[in-house]
SESEMAR-703121 format. One record per residue (C-alpha): residue number from 1; x, z, y; residue in one letter. Coordinates in nm, 4 decimals, always signed. Layout:
num:x:z:y:residu
NUM:X:Z:Y:A
...
END
This chain:
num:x:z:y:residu
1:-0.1848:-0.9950:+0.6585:X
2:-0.2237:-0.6319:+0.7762:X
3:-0.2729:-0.3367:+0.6116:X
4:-0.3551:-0.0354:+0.7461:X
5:-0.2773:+0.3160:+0.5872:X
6:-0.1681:+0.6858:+0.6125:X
7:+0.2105:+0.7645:+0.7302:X
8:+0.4343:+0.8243:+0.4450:X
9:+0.5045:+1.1704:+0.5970:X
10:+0.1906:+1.2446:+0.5455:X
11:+0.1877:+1.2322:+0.1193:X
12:+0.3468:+1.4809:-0.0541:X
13:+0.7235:+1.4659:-0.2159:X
14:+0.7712:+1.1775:-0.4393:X
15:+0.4784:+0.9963:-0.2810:X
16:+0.6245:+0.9859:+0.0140:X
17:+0.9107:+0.7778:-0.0590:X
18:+0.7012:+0.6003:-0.3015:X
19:+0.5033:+0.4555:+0.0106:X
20:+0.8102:+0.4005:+0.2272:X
21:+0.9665:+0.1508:-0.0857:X
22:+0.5918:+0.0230:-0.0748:X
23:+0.5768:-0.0716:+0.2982:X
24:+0.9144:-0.2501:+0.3150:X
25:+0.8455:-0.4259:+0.0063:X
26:+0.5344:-0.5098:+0.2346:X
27:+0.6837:-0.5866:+0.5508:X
28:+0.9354:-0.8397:+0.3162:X
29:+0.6751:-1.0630:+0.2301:X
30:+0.5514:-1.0832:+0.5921:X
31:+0.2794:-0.8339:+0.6430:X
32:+0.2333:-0.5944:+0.9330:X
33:+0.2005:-0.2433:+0.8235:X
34:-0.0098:-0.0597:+1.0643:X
35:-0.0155:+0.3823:+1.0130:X
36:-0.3812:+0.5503:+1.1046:X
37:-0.3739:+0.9311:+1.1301:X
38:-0.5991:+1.0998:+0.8397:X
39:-0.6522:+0.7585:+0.7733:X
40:-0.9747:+0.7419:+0.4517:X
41:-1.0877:+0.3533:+0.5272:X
42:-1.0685:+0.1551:+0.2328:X
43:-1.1404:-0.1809:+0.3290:X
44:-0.9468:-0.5444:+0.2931:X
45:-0.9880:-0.8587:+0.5209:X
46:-0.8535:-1.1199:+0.3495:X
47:-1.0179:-1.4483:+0.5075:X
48:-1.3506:-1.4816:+0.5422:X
49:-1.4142:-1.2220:+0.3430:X
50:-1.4368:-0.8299:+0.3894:X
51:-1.3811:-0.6297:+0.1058:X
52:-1.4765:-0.2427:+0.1197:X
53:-1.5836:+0.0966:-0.0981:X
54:-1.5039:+0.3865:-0.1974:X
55:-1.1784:+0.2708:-0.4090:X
56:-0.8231:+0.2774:-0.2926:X
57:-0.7586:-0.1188:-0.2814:X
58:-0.3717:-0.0599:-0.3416:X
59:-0.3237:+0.1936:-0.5503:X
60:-0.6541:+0.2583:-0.8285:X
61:-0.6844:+0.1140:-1.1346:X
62:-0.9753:+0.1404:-1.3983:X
63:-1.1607:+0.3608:-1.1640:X
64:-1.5428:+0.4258:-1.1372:X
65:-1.4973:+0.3993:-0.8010:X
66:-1.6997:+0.0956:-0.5974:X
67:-1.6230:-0.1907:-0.3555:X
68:-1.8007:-0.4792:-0.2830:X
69:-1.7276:-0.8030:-0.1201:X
70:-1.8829:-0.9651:+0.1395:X
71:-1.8428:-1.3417:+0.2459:X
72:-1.9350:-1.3346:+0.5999:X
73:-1.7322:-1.4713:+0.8673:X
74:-1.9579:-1.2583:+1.0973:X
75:-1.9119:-0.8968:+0.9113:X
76:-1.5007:-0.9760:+0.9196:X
77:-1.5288:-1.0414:+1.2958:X
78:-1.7443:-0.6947:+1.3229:X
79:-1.5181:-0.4918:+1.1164:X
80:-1.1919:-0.6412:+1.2357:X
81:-1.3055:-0.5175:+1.5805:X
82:-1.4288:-0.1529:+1.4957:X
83:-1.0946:-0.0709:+1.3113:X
84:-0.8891:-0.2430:+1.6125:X
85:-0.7446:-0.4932:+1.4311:X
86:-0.7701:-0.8167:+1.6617:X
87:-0.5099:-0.6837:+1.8859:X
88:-0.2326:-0.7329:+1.6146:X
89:-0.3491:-1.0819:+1.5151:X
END
């Protein structure tokens, strides 16, 4: 698994080391942590399926925010490319 976010440097105070706990609690169970600059996609790949909106996957909670899911082998293949992420796979 992958995910792809903002540095930690990049939230304010107690955030900040509230992501870095988050990421090696990530990287712990196996998953490459990957930082984007200004990063704002919110968007999962998780099989054949690509997950994406305008909700914060990891961190919202009874929002009226949106994402939708797509089953589509094809639209995973097309947004795994446009965000880069066959090269770490």
């Amino acid at each position: 698994m992958i995910v792809n976010t903002r540095h930690p440097e990049e939230y304010d105070g107690i955030y900040a080391d509230q992501v870095y706990d988050d990421v090696a609690v990530m990287q712990a169970l196996g998953m490459r942590v990957l930082y984007t600059v200004k990063h704002q996609r919110k968007l999962a790949i998780i099989d054949d399926t690509l997950w994406q909106g305008s909700v914060s996957i990891l961190s919202q909670n009874g929002s009226c925010e949106i994402i939708r899911h797509s089953a589509s082998s094809e639209l995973v293949r097309q947004m795994a490319s446009f965000v880069g992420a066959f090269k770490y796979v």
